[in-house]
Every structure is written in C-alpha cells, then in structure tokens.
C-alpha positions in Angstrom: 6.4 27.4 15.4 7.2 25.3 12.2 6.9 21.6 12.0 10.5 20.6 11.1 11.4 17.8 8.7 14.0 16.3 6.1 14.3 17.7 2.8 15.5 13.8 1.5 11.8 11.8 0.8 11.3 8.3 2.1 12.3 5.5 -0.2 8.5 4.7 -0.5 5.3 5.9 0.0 1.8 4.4 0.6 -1.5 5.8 -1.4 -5.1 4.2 -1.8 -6.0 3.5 -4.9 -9.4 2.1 -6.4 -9.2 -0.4 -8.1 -12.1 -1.2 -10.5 -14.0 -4.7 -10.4 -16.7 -6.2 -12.9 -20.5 -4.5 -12.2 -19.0 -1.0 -12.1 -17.8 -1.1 -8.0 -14.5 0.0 -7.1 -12.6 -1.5 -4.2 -10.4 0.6 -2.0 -6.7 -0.9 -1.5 -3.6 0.7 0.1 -0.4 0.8 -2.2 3.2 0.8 -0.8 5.1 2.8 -4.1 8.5 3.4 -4.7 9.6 7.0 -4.6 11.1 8.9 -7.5 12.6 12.3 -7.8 12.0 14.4 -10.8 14.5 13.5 -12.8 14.1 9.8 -12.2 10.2 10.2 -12.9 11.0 12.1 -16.1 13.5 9.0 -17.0 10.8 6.4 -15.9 7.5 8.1 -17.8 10.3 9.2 -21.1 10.8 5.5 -21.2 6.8 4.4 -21.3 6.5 6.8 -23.4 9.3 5.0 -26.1 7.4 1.8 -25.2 4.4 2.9 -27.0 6.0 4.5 -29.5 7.3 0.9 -30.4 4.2 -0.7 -29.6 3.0 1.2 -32.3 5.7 0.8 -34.3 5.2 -2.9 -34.3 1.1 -2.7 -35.2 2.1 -0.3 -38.7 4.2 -3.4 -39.3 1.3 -6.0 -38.9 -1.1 -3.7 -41.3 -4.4 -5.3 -41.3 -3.2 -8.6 -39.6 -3.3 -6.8 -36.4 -5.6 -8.2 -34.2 -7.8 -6.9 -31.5 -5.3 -10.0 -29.3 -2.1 -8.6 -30.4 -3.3 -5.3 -29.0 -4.5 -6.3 -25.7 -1.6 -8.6 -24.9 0.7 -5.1 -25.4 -1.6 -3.5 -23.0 -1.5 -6.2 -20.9 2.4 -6.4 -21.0 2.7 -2.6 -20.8 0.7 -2.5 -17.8 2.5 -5.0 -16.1 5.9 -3.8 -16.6 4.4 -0.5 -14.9 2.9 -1.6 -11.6 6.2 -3.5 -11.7 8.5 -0.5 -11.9 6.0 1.5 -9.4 4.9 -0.9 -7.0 6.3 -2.6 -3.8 3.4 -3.5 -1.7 -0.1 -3.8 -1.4 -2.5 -4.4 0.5 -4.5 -7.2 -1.3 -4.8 -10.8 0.7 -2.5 -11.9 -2.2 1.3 -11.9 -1.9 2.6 -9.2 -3.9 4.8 -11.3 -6.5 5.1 -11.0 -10.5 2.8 -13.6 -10.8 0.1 -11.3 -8.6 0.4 -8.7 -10.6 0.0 -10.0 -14.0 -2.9 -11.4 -12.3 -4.4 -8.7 -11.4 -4.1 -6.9 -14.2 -5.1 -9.8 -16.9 -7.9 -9.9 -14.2 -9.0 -6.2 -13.8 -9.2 -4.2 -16.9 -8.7 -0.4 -15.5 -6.5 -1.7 -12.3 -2.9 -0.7 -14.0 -4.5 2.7 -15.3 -5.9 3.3 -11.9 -2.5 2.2 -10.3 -0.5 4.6 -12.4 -2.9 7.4 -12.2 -2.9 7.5 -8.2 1.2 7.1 -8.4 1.0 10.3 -10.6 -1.4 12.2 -8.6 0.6 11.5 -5.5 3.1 13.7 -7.1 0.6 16.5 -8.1 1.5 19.8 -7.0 -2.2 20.9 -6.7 -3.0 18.5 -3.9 0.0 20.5 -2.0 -2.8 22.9 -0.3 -5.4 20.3 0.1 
C-alpha cells in the first residue's frame, strides 16, 4: 500500500550542512531553512543573480582603485544577505540572530557557499531515488 501524504510542503525544512573551519576540518551542523516553491526559488536565485551583476557593475566603475577589501566586503555582504533570506535556525550554541550570522560568515570563509549549496541540493531532483 502507498505511504499517503500532502502535496503542500512544510514551511521549513532542516538539512546538515558542513561548515568549514581553519586547518581544513569541517564541522557538521543541522540547518532549519525556509521552504520555497519553484517559482519563488527562481525569483530568490534571479535576484542574487542581479546582485552580482551590480556588484560588478560597481568594481568596472572603481577601475584599478578596486581593492582586494572592496571585494571581500561584497562577498561578505552578499553572503550575508543569503543565509539571511534562506536560513531560520541552526543548530550552533549561538543564538541565530543577524549579528550571528554576519559572524559566522566574516568568521568562516566557505560557511555561506556551503550554506547555500546544501539549500540547493536539498532541492535536487537526483537525490529523489537516493
């Protein structure tokens, strides 16, 4: 007999992610994410996607006064404004607050790629038969 369930997703969703640390290690923490349908996830990645395109936009206009600074802090901003939009809980001993996050990823180098990339792979259809 099948298993019965609702088409209508939760409102979130919760997915380990590993989060790099300084020496190479990687440290496993659970993730509370906000869900998305398609459309909204198109929306959501359509508007990163813009984001850079400005980003860029802005280092043409510095020429060669762009610093190696002035490109980190974007990334750094970037970043932020992504866990932010995809994020909802963790399972760090920190509180989960704006201040947290920009922690974490001022603090962690590869910890807002890493949190992105398990958001998108929770949506992968490959890892439907797995």
């Amino acid at each position: 007999m099948a298993t019965k369930f609702k088409i209508a997703q939760s409102a979130t969703f919760k997915a380990d992610v590993e989060i790099p640390r300084v020496g190479g290690t990687t440290v496993k923490v659970s993730f509370e994410f906000k869900y998305r349908n398609r459309k909204e996830l198109a929306a959501l990645f359509a508007g990163w996607q813009q984001a850079a395109k400005d980003d860029q936009e802005r280092f043409k206009e510095k020429g060669e006064d762009i610093t190696l600074v002035d490109i980190t802090d974007a990334n750094i901003e970037r970043q932020i404004e992504q866990v932010s939009e995809l994020v909802v809980g963790w399972g760090f001993e920190d509180k989960f607050t704006p201040e947290a996050i920009r922690a974490l990823v001022e603090t962690s180098a590869g910890a807002g790629d890493a949190i992105v990339t398990a958001y998108q792979n929770a949506f992968s259809v490959a890892r439907l038969g797995n």
